[in-house]
C-alpha positions in Angstrom: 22.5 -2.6 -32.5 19.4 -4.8 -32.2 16.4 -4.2 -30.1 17.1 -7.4 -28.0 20.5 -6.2 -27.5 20.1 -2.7 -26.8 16.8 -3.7 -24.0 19.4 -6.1 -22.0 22.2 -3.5 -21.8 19.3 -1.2 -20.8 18.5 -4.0 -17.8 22.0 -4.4 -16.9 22.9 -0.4 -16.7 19.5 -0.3 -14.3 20.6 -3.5 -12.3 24.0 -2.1 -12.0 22.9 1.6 -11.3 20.8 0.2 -8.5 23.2 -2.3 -6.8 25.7 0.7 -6.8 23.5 2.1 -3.9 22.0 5.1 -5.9 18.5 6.1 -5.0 16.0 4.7 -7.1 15.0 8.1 -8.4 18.4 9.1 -9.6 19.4 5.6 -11.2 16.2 5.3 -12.9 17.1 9.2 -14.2 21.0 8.3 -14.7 20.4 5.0 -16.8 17.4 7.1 -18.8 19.7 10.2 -19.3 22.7 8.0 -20.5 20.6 6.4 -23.2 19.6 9.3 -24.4 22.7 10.4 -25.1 24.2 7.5 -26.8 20.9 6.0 -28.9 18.8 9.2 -29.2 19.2 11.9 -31.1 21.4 14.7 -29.6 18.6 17.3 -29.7 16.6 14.6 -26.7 19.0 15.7 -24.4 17.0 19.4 -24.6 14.3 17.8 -24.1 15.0 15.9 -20.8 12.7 18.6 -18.0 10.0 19.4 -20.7 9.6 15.7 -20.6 10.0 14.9 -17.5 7.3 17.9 -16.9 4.9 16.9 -19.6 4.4 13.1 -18.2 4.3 14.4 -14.9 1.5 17.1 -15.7 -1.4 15.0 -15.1 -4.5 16.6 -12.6 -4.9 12.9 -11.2 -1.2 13.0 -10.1 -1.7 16.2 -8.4 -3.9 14.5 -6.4 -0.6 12.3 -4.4 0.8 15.5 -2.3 -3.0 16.6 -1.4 -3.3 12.6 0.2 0.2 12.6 1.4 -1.2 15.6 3.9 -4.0 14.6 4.9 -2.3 11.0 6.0 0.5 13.3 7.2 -2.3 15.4 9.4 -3.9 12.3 10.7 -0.8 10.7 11.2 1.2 12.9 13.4 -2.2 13.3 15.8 -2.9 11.0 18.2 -5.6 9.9 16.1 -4.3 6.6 15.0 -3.7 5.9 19.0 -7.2 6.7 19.9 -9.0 4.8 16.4 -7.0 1.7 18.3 -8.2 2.5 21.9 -11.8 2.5 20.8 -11.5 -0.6 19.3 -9.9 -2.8 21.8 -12.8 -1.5 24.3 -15.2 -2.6 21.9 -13.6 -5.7 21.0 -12.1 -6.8 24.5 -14.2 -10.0 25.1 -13.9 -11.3 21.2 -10.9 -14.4 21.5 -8.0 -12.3 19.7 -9.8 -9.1 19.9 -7.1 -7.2 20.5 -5.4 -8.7 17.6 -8.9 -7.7 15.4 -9.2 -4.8 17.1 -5.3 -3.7 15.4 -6.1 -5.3 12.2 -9.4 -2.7 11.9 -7.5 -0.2 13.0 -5.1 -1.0 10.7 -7.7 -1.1 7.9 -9.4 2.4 9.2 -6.4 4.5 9.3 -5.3 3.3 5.7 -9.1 4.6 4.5 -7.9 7.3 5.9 -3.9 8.0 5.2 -3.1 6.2 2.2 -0.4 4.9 3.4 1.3 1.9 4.4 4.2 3.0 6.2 2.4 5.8 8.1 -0.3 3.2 8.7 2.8 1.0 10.8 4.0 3.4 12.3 0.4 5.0 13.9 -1.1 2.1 15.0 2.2 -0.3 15.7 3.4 2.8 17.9 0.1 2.0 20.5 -0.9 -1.2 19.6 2.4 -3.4 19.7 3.3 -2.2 23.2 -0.2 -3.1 24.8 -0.2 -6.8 22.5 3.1 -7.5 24.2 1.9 -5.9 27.7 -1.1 -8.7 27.1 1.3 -11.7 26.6 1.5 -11.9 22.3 4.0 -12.9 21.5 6.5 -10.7 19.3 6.4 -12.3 16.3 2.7 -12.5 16.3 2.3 -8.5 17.1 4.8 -7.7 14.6 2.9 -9.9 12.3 -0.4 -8.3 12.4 1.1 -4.3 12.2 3.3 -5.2 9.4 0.7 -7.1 7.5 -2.2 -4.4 8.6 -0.2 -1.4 7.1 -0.2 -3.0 3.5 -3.7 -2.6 3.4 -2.8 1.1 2.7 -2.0 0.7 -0.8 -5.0 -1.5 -1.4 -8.0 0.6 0.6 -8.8 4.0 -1.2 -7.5 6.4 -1.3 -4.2 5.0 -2.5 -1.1 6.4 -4.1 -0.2 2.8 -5.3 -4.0 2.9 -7.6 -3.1 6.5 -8.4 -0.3 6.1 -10.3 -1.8 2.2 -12.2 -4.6 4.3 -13.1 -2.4 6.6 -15.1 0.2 4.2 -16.4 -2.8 1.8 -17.1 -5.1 4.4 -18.4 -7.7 3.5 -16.7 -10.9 4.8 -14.6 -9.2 6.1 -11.2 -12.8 6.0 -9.1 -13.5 2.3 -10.7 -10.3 1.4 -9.3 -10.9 2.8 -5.8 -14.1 1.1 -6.1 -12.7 -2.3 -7.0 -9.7 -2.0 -4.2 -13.1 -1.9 -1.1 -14.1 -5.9 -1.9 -10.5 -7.1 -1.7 -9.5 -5.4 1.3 -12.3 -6.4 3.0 -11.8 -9.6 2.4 -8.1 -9.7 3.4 -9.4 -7.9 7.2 -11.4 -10.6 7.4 -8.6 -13.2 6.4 -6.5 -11.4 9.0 -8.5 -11.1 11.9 -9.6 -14.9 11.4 -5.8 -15.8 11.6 -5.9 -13.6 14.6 -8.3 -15.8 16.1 -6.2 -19.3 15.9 -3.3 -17.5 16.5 -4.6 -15.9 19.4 -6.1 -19.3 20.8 -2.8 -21.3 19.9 -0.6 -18.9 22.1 -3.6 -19.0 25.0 -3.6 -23.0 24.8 -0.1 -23.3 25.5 -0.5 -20.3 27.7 -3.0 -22.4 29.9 -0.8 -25.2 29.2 1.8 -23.9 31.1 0.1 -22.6 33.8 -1.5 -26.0 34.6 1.8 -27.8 34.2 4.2 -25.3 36.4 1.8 -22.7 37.6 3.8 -20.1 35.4 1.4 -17.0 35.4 1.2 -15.5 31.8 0.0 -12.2 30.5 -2.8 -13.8 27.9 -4.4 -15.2 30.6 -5.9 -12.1 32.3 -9.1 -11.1 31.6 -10.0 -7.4 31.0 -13.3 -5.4 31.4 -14.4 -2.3 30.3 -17.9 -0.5 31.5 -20.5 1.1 29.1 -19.4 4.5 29.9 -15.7 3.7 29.0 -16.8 2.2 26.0 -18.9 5.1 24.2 -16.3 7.3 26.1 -13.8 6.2 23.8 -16.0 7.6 20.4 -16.1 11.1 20.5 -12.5 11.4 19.2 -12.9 8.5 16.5 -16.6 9.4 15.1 -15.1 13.2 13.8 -12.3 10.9 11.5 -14.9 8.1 10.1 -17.1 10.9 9.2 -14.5 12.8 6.9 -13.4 9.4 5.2 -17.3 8.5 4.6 -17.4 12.2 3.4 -14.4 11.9 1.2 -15.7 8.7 -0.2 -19.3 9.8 -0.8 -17.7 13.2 -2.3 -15.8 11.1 -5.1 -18.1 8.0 -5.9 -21.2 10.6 -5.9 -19.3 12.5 -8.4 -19.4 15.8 -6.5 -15.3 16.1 -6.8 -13.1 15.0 -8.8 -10.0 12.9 -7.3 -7.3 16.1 -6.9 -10.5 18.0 -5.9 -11.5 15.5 -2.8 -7.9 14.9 -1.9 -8.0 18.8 -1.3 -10.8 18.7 0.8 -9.9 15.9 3.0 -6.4 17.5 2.9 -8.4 20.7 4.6 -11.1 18.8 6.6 -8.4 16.4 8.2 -6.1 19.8 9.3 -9.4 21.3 10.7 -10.1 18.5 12.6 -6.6 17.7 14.3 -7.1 21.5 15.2 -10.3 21.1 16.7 -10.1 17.9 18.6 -6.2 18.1 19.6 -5.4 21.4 19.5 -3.3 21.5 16.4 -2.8 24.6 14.8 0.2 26.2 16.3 2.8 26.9 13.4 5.1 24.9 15.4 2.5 22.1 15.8 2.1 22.2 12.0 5.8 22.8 11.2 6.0 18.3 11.4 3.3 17.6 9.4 4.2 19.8 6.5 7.4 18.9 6.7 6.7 15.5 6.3 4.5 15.9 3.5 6.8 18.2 1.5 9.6 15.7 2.1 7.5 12.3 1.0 6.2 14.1 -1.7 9.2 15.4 -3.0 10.7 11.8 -2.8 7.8 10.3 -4.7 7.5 12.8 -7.5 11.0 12.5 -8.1 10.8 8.7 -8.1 7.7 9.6 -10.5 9.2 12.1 -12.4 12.2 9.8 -13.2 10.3 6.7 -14.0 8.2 8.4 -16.6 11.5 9.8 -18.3 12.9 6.0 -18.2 9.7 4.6 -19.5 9.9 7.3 -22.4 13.5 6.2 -23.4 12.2 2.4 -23.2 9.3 3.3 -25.6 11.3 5.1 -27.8 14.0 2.7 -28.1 10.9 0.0 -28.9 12.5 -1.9 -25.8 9.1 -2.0 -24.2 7.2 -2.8 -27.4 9.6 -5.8 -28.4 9.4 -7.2 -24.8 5.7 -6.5 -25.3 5.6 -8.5 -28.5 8.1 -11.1 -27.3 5.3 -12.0 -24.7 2.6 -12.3 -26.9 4.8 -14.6 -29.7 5.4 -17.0 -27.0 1.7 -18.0 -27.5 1.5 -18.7 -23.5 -1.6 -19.4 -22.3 -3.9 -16.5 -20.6 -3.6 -17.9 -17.0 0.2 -18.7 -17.7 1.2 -15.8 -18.9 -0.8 -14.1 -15.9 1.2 -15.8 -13.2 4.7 -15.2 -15.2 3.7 -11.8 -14.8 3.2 -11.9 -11.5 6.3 -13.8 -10.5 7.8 -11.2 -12.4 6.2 -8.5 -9.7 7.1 -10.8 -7.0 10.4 -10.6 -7.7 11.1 -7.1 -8.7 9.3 -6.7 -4.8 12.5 -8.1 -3.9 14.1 -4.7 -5.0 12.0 -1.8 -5.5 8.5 -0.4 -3.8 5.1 -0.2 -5.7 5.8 3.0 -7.5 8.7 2.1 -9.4 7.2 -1.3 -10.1 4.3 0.2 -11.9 5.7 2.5 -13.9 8.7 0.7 -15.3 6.6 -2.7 -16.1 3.2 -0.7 -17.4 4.8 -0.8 -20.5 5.5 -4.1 -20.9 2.7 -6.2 -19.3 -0.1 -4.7 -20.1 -0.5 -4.9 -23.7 0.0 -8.4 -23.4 -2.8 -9.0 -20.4 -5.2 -6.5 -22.3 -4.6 -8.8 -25.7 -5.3 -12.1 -23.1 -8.5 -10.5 -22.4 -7.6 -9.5 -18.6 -9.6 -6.6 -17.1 -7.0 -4.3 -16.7 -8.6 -2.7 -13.3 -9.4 -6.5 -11.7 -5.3 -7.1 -13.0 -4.5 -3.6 -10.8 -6.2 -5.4 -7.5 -4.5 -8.8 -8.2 -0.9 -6.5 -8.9 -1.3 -4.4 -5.7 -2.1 -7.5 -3.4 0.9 -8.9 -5.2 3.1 -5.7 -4.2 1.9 -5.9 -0.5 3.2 -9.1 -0.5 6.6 -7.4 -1.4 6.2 -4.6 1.4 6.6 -7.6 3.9 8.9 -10.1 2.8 12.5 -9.6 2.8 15.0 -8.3 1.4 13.2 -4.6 1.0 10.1 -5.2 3.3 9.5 -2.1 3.9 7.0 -2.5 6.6 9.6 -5.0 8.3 11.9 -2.3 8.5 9.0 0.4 9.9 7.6 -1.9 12.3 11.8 -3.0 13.7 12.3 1.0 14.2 8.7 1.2 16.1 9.4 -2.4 18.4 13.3 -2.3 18.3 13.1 -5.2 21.2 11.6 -7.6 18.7 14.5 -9.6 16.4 14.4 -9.0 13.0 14.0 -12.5 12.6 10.8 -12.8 14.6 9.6 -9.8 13.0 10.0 -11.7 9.3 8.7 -15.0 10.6 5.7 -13.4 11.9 4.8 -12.0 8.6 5.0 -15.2 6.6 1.2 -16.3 7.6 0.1 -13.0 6.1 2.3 -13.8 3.0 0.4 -16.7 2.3 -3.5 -15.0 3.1 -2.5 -12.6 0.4 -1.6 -15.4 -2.2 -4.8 -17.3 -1.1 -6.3 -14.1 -1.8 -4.7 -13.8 -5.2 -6.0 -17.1 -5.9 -9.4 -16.4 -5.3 -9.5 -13.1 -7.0 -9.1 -15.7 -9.9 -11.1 -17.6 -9.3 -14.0 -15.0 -8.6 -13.2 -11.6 -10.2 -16.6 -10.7 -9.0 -14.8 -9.7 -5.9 -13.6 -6.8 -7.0 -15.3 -6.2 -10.6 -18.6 -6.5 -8.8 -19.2 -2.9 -6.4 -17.5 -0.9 -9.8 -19.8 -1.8 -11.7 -22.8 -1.7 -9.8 -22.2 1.7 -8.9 -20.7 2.9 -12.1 -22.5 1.0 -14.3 -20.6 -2.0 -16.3 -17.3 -1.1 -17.9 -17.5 -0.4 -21.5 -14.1 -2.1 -22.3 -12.6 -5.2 -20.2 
């Protein structure tokens, strides 16, 4: 059987595995396993856990459970409730600053945690009550949680840029590095939006009220004293200082990645017991809990991909796809923006993980041959991906953010992420148009990559 043939049966037994309802873990395994038997060698079949163990046996991928607990720790404190607090009394006065105030929060917590659905879920749980108590509308609150959360695979430390760097090969730090510049620039993107929007809803707010004399939420005006404001820092100061010191432990190459995911893993458990009491086995029973059970689910999902990317190199599926690429003599820009439809609509299906591992393979060689820097073409892929965590039909987020608000229609909740859609694809567009924006901090502080 031909390569050509043998890679589309291979597509059609994944499809098919995964429409059948399977989780993604076991139908990537099940599909793998399968092949194995019929188009590899009987003896693979041994082989299958030494495998699975020997791709998996990687120090930088120890470094995902370590992460997972410390965004576990910070996320089942209160911490995420009073980052948001602090915030809003700072930020009161700003037109939308309540709006700003979640998207920072937003942006804070996923410096800290790592992760996007734990990001939703700690700041949505405070800050979409007290934006609806203030007159946003749902769609809008919804809008800015959802969108906020994805900035926790783009803001290091990130699980997402964990596992590129290893299926890319690249420089795991230089990619944390390059990740800062993007997601700045996408806070800002949001908070503006949070501006007009926020000044949209008041007009018609003021509208109303000067037509009908209907009262409306927006329109009250809050104050907050001195003492209220500083009041609010003690709690939040503790939690900036361990992400400064996590990021100042890596980039000042005093730890390796596995070795400062350890320490903030151990810092962020010390602090939770300090400053909220936190320390009681029953207190800790949730958090580990949680952590053993999200990184059991995302090693698997790991575990399995690698063994599925195996059999696709070994078959030469991802080679001919590879070469297939390259022989249709597309030009660089083209063949960029293929790709990323291609990402775009695998988003439609699958989370980050999976996405990465089971397309490494294929796009890459062809990018790297194009003369793409491979860690500017992991910023431009995971701002692609966050797209996917808020559009439906898998929209993770809008699926978090629903169990957190369950008041707000799903519908609202999708329309009020579209906006944020299109920021990120503006911001795709000029990450092309700039690379700088990302390329630039790497390379300042770790001196010019020796091969784009």
């Amino acid at each position: 059987m031909s390569t050509l043939a043998i890679g589309l049966l291979y597509g059609g037994a994944t499809l098919t595995a995964m429409f059948s309802g399977l989780p993604i873990a076991f139908a990537l395994g099940t599909v793998a396993v399968v092949f194995m038997y019929f188009f590899m060698p009987a003896a693979s079949l041994d082989t299958v856990t030494q495998n699975v163990y020997e791709e998996m046996a990687s120090i930088t991928l120890l470094s995902i459970p370590l992460f997972i607990l410390k965004g576990a720790a910070i996320g089942k404190s209160r911490a995420g409730q009073d980052l948001y607090s602090a915030l809003h009394a700072w930020m009161h006065k700003v037109p939308g600053g309540l709006g700003i105030a979640n998207v920072f929060a937003c942006a804070l917590f996923a410096a800290m945690a790592g992760s996007s659905p734990a990001t939703c879920s700690a700041i949505g749980s405070a800050g979409i009550p007290e934006m609806r108590k203030r007159g946003y509308s749902g769609a809008f609150a919804a809008g800015i949680i959802a969108a906020g959360g994805t900035l926790g695979i783009l803001l290091p430390p990130s699980i997402t840029m964990i596992l590129y760097a290893v299926a890319a090969e690249q420089s795991l730090g230089r990619l944390f590095l390059a990740g800062i510049g993007p997601g700045l620039m996408l806070v800002v993107l949001f908070a503006s939006y949070a501006v007009v929007r926020y000044r949209q809803e008041y007009a018609r707010a003021e509208k109303a009220f000067a037509a009908a004399g209907t009262d409306h939420p927006i329109l009250k005006v809050e104050h907050y004293t001195m003492v209220q404001r500083f009041s609010a820092l003690p709690r939040v100061l503790p939690f900036v200082v361990l992400l400064t010191g996590v990021m100042i432990a890596l980039y000042g190459g005093y730890a390796t990645p596995s070795e400062t995911a350890g320490l903030g893993g151990i810092l962020a458990l010390a602090l939770i017991a300090i400053i909220y009491g936190v320390w009681r086995p029953t207190d800790l029973a949730p958090i580990l809990n949680s952590t053993i059970k999200e990184s059991t689910m995302l090693m698997m999902i790991i575990g399995m991909s690698l063994l599925y990317s195996y059999v696709m190199s070994y078959l030469h599926i991802s080679q001919g796809a590879a070469q297939a690429i390259v022989a249709m003599q597309l030009s660089r820009w083209v063949l960029l923006f293929t790709i990323l439809g291609l990402v775009i609509v695998l988003g439609f299906f699958l989370p980050p993980v999976s996405i990465i591992l089971m397309t490494a393979p294929i796009i890459l060689p062809p990018l790297k041959a194009a003369g793409f820097d491979l860690i500017w073409f992991g910023i431009v892929m995971t701002i692609v991906m966050e797209m996917g965590l808020i559009h439906p039909p898998v929209g993770l987020n809008i699926f978090v953010i629903k169990n957190i608000a369950p008041d707000i229609p799903l519908k609202d909740v999708i329309w009020g992420t579209v906006p944020f859609v299109i920021l990120m694809a503006a911001a795709v567009l000029l990450l092309c148009l700039v690379p700088g924006i990302s390329t630039a901090l790497p390379d300042m502080v770790m001196g010019p990559a020796t091969v784009r």
